[in-house]
N, C-alpha and C positions, 0 to 999 in steps of 0.2 A: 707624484710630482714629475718623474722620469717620461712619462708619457703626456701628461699637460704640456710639459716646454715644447715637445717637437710641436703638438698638433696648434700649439697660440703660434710658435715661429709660422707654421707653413699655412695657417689662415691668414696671417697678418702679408705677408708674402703676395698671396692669391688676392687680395683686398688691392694692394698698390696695386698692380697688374692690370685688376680690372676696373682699377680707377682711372687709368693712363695706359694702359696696353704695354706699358716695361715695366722692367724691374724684379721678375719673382726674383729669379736666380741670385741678383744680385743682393738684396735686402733679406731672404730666406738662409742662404747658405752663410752668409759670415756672420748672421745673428745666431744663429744654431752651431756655430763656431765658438762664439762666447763661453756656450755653456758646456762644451764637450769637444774631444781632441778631433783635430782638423777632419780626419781620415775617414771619422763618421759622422760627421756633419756633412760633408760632400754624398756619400755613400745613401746614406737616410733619403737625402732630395732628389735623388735622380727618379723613381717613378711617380712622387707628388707634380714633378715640372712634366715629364709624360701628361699627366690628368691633368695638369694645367692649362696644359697647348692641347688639349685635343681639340679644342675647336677649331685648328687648322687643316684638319683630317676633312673634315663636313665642310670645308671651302672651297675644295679641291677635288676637281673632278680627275680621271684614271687618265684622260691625254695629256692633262697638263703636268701628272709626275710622272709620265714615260717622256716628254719634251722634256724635262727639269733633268732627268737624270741623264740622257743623250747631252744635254748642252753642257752641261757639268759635271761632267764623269770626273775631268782634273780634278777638282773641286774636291768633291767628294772623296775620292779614294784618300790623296791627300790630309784631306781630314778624319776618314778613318783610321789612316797610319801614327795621327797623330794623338788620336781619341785612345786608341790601343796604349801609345808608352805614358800619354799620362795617368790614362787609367791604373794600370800596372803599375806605373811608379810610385802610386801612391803609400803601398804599401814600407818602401825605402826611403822616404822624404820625413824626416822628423816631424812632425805636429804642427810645432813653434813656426816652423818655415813657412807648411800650409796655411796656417792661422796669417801670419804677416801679410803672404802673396794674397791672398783671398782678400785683405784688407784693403793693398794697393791694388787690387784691382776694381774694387769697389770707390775708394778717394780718382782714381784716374778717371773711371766709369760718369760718377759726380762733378768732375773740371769737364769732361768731353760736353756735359750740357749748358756746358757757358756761351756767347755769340759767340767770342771769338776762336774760340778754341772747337769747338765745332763745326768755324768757317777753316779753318785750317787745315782739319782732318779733311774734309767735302774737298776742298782743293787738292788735298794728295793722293785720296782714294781717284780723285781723277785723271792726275799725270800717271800713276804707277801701279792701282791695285791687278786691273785687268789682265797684264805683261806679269806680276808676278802672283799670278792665282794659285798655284800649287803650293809657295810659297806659306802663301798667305793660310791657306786651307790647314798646310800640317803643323802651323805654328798658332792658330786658331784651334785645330785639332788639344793641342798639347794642355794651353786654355782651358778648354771646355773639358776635355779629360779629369783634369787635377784640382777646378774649381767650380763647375757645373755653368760656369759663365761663358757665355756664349755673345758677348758683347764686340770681337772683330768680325765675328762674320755676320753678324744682323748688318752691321755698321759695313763691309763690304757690298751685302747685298742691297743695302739703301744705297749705294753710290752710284749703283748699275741705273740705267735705262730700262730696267725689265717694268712689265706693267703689274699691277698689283695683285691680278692673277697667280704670274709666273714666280714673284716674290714670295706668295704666301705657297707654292708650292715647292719651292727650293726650302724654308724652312721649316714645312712638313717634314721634310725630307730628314733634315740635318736633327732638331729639335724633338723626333717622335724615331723616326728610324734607327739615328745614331743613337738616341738613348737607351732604347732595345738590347741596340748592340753594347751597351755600357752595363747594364743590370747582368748579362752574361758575365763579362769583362769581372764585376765587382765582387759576382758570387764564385766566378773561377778563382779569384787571388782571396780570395777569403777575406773581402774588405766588410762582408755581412757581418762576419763572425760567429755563424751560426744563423739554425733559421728564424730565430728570433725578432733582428735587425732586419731580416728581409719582411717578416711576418710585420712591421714596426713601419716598413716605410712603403711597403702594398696599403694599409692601413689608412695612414697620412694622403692616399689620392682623394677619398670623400673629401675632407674638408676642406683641397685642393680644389676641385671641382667647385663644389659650393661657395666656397669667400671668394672665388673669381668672379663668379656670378653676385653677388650679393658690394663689391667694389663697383661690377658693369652699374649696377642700379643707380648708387651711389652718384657715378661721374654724371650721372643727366641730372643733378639737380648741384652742382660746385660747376665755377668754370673751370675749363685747363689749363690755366696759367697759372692758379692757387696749386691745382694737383700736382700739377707735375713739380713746381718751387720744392713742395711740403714731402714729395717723395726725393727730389734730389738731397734736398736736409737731410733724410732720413738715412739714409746710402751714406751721404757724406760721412755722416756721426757714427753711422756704424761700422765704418772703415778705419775711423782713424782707432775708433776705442780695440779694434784687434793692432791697427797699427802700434800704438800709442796706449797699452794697457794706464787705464786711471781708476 
C-alpha cells in the first residue's frame, strides 16, 4: 500500500499534464501531501517531475540554452539562491505548515486560471516583472525549493516576449537543471532519509514518463476547455482539502 499511493499520486499527476501541458507539480505534490508529512511528499516528486519534463531536453537545441543561460544569468542564479534555502529549509518547517503552504499554493494556482484574475496577473507581470527579475527568480526559487511548484516563474516566463524556442529553453533550464541540483540539495539534508526514499522516488520516473504520454494520447480525443475546467477542479479540491482538512 506504501508504494501504490506514491506511484497512482505520480501517474495521476503525469495524466493531467499530458492532458493540458500543466499541472504535474501542482496536483502530484499536495495529493501525496495528504497521505504523508509535507517534507516527503515534496522530496519523493522531485525526480518523477525530472522524468516528466524531460521532453523539453529533446526541444531544445545546445545554442538556444547557451543563449538562455547568457540572457538569464539573473534569473537563474537568483533562483538557485533560492532553490537552496528552501530546499534546506525544509527540513526546520513543521509538516502542518508545508501541508497548508502547498495547499495555498495550489487554491491561488486554480484562481490564477480565472479571465479575470489571469488578466490581472498578464497586466503586472508587464509593468513590473522584467525590472524586478532577481527578485522574482529568488522568491520563485524559494517556491519551488519548498513545494516542487514552479508556478511564478512558468507564469514570468509566459509574460516575456521570448519565442517558443527560447521559453522552452529557459524552462529546461530551471525545471531539469535546477532539479538536479535539488535531489543533491535533498540527499545532502537528509530529506531521503535513507536510501530507500531515494531508491522510491528514482522508481516513481517510469510511470512518470508513461501517464504523460498515455494523458498526451488522451487530450487528442477531449477538447481543452473540458480538460483544463476538470484539472483546474482538481487542484482546486485538492488544495483546499490540505487547506481545510474534511
Amino acid at each position: 500500500m506504501e508504494l501504490l499511493i506514491p506511484l497512482a499520486v505520480v501517474s495521476l499527476g503525469g495524466i493531467i499534464k499530458g492532458l493540458n501541458g500543466f499541472g504535474y507539480a501542482v496536483v502530484s505534490t499536495p495529493l501525496l501531501a495528504i497521505f504523508m508529512p509535507g517534507q516527503e511528499a515534496v522530496a519523493l516528486m522531485i525526480i518523477p517531475l525530472i522524468a516528466g519534463n524531460f521532453e523539453l531536453v529533446a526541444e531544445t537545441s545546445r545554442e538556444e540554452l547557451e543563449r538562455c543561460l547568457s540572457n538569464f544569468s539573473s534569473l537563474i542564479l537568483s533562483l538557485s539562491l533560492g532553490v537552496t534555502i528552501g530546499t534546506l529549509a525544509l527540513r526546520i518547517i513543521p509538516s502542518d505548515i508545508i501541508k497548508t503552504s502547498v495547499g495555498v499554493i495550489a487554491i491561488l494556482f486554480a484562481a490564477s486560471k480565472t479571465p479575470k484574475i489571469s488578466e490581472f496577473f498578464t497586466r503586472l507581470s508587464e509593468v513590473c516583472f522584467k525590472a524586478w527579475e532577481p527578485i522574482i527568480g529568488f522568491l520563485s526559487g524559494l517556491v519551488y525549493g519548498s513545494s516542487n511548484i514552479g508556478v511564478p516563474i512558468v507564469a514570468y516566463l509566459e509574460s516575456t516576449n521570448l519565442s517558443r524556442e527560447r521559453k522552452i529553453s529557459a524552462l529546461a533550464i530551471i525545471i531539469l537543471g535546477i532539479s538536479v541540483y535539488r535531489v543533491l540539495l535533498a540527499q545532502y539534508s537528509g530529506l531521503y532519509a535513507g536510501s530507500e526514499k531515494l531508491l522510491l522516488s528514482a522508481l516513481m520516473a517510469l510511470p512518470a514518463i508513461l501517464s504523460v504520454r498515455i494523458g498526451t494520447w488522451f487530450a487528442r480525443k477531449v477538447p481543452d476547455l473540458y480538460l483544463e475546467r476538470f484539472s483546474v477542479l482538481m487542484i482546486a479540491a485538492i488544495g483546499f482539502k490540505l487547506v481545510l482538512p474534511f
